[in-house]
C-alpha positions in Angstrom: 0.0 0.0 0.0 1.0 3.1 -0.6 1.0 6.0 1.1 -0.4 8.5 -1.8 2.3 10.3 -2.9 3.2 10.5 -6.7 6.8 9.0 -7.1 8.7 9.9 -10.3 8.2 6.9 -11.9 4.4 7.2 -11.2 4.2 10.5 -12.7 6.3 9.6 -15.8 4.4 6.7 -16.8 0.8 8.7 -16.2 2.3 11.4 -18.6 3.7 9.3 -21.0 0.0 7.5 -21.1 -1.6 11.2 -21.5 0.6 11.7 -24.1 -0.2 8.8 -26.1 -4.4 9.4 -25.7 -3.0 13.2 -26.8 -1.5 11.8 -30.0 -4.7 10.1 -30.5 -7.3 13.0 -30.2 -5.8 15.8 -31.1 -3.4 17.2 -34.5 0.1 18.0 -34.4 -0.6 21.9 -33.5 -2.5 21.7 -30.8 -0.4 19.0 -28.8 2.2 21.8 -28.9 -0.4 24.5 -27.6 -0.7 22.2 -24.5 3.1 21.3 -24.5 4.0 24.9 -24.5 1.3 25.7 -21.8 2.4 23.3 -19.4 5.6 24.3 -19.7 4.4 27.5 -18.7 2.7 26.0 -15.6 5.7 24.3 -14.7 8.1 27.4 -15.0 5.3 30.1 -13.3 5.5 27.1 -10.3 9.3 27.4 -10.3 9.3 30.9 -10.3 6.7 30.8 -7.6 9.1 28.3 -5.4 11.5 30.7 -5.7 9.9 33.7 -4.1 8.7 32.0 -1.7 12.2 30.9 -0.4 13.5 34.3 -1.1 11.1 36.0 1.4 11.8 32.7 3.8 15.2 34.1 3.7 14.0 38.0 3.7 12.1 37.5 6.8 14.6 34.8 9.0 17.4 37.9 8.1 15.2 40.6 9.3 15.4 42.0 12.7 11.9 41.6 14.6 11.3 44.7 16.7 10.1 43.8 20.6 6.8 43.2 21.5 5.1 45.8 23.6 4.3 44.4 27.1 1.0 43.5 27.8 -1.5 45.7 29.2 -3.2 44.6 32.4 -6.7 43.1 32.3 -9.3 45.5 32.7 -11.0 44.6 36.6 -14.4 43.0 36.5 -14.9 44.0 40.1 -18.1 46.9 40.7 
């Protein structure tokens, strides 16, 4: 059993099968429509990733100021 994660291999063999059914249905030109706009998927993920650890890096390197000290609870008492 597995536990639900896409290995390589799994992901390799389900695009290679998509591929095939894509030769099937569709003409020449529009198989590289959908090549080029995954591509474009893939790469706007990357550049996403990238951000992402950039600001990780941003924020661990700036300076936090202190937190103010906390005000006293307001008395319930009449």
């Amino acid at each position: 059993m597995t536990d639900g994660r896409l290995t390589e291999g799994t992901v390799r063999t389900t695009l290679r099968a998509l591929e095939s059914l894509e030769q099937l249905l569709f003409g020449s030109g529009q198989r590289v429509a959908r090549r080029n706009a995954w591509a474009a998927v893939l790469e706007d993920r990357r550049r996403a990733r990238a951000r992402y650890e950039a600001q990780a890096v941003l924020d661990a390197a700036t300076p936090r100021p202190p937190l103010a000290p906390a005000k006293p609870l307001a008395s319930t008492k009449g």
